[in-house]
N, C-alpha and C positions, 0 to 999 in steps of 0.2 A: 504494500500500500504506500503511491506516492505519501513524502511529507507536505504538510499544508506549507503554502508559502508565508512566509515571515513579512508583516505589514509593520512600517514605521511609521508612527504615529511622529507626528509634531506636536509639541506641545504648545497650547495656544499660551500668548503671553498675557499676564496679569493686567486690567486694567490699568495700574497705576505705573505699569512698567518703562512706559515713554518719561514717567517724571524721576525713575530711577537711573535715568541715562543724564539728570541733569542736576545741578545744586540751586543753593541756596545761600545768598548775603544778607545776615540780619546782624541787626544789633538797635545802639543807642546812639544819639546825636547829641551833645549839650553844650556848653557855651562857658568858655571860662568867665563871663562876666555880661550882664544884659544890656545893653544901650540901654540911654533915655530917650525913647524916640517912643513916640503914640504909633508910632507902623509897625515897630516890631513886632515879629509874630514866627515864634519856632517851625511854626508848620510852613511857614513859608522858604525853609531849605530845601535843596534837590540834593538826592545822592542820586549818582552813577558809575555805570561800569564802562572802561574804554578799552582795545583791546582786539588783537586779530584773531576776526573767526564771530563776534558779536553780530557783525553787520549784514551777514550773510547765511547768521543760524537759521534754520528752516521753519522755526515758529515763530519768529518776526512778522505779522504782518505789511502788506503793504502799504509806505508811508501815503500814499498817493488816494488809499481808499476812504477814507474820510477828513472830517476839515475838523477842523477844533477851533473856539468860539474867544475871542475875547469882547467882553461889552463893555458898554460905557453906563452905570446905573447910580442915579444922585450924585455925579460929579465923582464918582470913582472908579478905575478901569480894574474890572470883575474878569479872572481873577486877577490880584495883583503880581504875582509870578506864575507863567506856563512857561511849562517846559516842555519841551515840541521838539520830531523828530526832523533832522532834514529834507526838505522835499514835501514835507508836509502843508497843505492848503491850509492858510488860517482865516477864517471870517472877522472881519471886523464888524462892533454893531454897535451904533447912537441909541441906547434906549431910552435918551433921556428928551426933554423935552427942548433944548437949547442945541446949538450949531457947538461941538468941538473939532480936535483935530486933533490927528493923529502925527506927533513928530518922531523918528525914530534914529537913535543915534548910538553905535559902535562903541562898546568899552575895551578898549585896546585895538587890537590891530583887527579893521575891517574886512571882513569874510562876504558880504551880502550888500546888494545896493540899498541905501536908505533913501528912505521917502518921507516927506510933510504934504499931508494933502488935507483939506475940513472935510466934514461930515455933520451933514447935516440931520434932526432928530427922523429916527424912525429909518435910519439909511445902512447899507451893509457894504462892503468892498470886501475882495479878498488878496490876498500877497501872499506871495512863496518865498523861503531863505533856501535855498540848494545846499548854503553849507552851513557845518557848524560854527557858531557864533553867541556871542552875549552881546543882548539889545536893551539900551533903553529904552522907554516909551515915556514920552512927557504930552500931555497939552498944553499949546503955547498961549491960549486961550484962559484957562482956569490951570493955575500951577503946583496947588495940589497932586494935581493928579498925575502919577506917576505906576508905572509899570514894568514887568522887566519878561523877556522873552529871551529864556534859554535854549538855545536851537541846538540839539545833540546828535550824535554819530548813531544811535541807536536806538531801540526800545527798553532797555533797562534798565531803565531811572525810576525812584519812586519819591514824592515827596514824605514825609516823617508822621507819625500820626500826635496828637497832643503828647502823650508823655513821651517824647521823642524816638519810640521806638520805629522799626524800618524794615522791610523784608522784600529783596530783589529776587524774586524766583524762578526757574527754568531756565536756570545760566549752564551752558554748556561747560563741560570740563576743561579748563585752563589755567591760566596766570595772567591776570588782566590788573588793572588802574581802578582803584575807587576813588570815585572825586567826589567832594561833600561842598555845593555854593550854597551862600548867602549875601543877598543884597548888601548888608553892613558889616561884614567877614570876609578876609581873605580864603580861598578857596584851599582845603585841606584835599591831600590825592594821599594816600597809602598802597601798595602792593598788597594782590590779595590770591592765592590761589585756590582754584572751585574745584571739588571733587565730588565724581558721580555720589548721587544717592546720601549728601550730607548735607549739613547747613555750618558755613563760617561765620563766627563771630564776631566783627568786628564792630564797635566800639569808634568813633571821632569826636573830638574835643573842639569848636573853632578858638581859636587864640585873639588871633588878631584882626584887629577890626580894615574894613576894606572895601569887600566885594567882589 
């Protein structure tokens, strides 16, 4: 009597198994000392990751498929820091009942064309950065109002939640740059390396004041 033939099975993989192929950057953000400014506001830090192999990891979406919004709402541009990937569509919007304008200007060495154009209430426009850059946003109009456009290399940034805590996830296995801005802080970067299936702990202090 033939033997029966021998069937190999594959084993299907675990739902969670695509997130076991990737890490995790968490920690804390805090401040060795708080400005006196009425705008401070922790949560308005960006951490991120810079680094070869980010820009091109296969769960990145495309920066191109949707737009992200900054408004203008009671004289203040909503939110006050976004952080946006390059190439990404951004909407402008007047929600307010008065004519602003949107003035935008380069901290450090220019990466993106800048533009001053008004906006009148109820009006939208939109503008693209192609590259990475840090933008001011002023109205030249009402000079309160101020804003700041972090234009990044990638999808991996997350801003901090109130008690400073922070978690970048689905970071492919490497050794990559964590960079920690703040509008009134010099920018802190650390080395950090990702290994499948863990989470790093990393921990930034800002020092110095800046931006």
């Amino acid at each position: 009597m033939a033997a029966a033939p021998l069937l190999w099975l594959a084993e299907r993989p675990a739902p969670d198994a695509a997130e076991s192929l990737t890490g995790i950057v968490a920690g804390h953000i805090t401040f060795a000392s708080v400005p006196v400014d009425e705008f401070f506001a922790p949560t308005d830090a960006v951490i991120y990751l810079t680094g070869e192999g980010l820009e091109a990891a296969s769960q990145v979406p495309d920066p191109s498929s949707a737009s992200v919004l900054m408004d203008q709402i009671d004289y203040t541009f909503v939110p006050r820091v976004l952080p946006t990937v390059a190439g990404t569509e951004l909407t402008f919007h007047n929600g307010d009942s008065e004519l602003h304008n949107i003035h935008t200007y380069a901290k450090g060495r220019r990466a993106n064309r800048m533009f001053n154009r008004g906006q009148p209430p109820a009006s939208t426009f939109t503008a693209t950065f192609a590259r990475p850059d840090s933008i001011l946003v002023q109205c030249d109009i009402h000079s309160q109002m101020i804003a700041h456009i972090l234009v990044l290399e990638n999808h991996y940034f997350v801003m901090p939640d109130e008690d400073g805590s922070y978690a970048i996830a689905g970071v492919p296995p490497g050794r990559y740059q964590l960079t920690a801005w703040h509008e009134m802080f010099d920018r802190v970067s650390v080395p950090v390396e990702v290994v499948s299936g863990e989470t790093v702990s990393m921990d930034v202090t800002f020092v110095s004041s800046g931006g």
